[in-house]
C-alpha positions as CSV (number, residue, x, y, z in Angstrom):
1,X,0.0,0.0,0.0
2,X,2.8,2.6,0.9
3,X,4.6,1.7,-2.0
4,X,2.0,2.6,-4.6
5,X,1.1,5.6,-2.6
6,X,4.9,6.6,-2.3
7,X,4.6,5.8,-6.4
8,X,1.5,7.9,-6.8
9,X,3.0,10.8,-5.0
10,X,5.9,11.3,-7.5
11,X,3.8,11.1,-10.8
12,X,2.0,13.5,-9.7
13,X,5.1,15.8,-8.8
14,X,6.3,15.0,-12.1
15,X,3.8,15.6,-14.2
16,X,1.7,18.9,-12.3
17,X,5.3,20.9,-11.6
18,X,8.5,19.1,-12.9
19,X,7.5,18.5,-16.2
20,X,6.6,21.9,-16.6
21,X,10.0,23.9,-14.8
22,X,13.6,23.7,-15.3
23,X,15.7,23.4,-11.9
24,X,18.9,25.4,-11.8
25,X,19.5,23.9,-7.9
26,X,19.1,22.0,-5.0
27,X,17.8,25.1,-3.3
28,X,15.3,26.0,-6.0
29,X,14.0,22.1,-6.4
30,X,13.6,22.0,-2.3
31,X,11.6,25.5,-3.1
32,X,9.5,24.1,-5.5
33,X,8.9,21.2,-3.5
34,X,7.9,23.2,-0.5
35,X,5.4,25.6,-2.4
36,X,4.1,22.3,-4.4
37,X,3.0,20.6,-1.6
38,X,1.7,23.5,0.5
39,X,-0.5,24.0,-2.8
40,X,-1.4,20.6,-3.1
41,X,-2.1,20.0,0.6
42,X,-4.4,23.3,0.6
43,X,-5.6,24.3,-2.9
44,X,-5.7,21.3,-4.6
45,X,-9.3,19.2,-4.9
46,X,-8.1,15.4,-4.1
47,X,-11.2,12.9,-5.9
48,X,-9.9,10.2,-3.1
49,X,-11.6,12.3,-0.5
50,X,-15.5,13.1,0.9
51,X,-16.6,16.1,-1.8
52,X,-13.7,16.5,-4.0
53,X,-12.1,18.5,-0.8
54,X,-8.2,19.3,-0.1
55,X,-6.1,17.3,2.7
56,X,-6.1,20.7,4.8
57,X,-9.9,21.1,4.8
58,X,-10.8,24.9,3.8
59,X,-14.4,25.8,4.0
60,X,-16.5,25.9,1.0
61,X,-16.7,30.0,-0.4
62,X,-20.4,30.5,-2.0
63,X,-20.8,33.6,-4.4
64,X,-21.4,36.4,-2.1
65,X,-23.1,38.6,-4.1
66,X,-24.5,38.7,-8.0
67,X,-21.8,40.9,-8.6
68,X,-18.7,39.1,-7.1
69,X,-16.0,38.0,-9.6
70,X,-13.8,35.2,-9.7
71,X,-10.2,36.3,-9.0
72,X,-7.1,33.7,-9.4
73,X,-4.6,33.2,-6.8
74,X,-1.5,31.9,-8.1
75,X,0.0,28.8,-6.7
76,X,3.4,27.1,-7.4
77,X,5.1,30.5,-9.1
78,X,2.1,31.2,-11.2
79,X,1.9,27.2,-12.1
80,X,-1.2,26.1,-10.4
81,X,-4.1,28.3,-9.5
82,X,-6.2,28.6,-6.5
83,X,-9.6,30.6,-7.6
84,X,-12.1,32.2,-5.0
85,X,-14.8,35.0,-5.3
86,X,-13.8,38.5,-4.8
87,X,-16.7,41.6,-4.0
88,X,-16.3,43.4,-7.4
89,X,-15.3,46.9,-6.7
């Protein structure tokens, strides 16, 4: 079991941030690493789990009003994107 998890784990490193960046160090891959799994910890939607929810539960945000906007928070140095509703101004 912990070997296919361990396996799972580092396809999805590969193919959502390594396939996509080229890294010039050992400090910039331990970095990336860092800000990739604080995104996918927090910000990204896991299918394994109850509602399509993140590890680090973060409550739901409804649209607050008709005219709120979607805003994107960028995750991963702009690779990934978290997205929540903003008032628009």
């Amino acid at each position: 079991m912990a070997k296919s998890l361990a396996e799972r784990w580092v396809k999805n490193v590969r193919m959502e941030m390594l396939g996509h960046v080229v890294v010039l160090s050992v400090p910039h891959l331990r970095e990336l690493m860092r800000n990739y799994v604080r995104y996918y910890n927090q910000d990204r939607s896991h299918y394994s789990l109850k509602n399509k929810e993140t590890p680090i539960f973060r409550k739901i945000q409804h649209k607050p009003a008709p005219a709120a906007k979607v805003i994107a928070l960028p995750r991963v140095y702009g690779l990934h994107h978290r997205y929540e509703w903003r008032q628009a101004a």
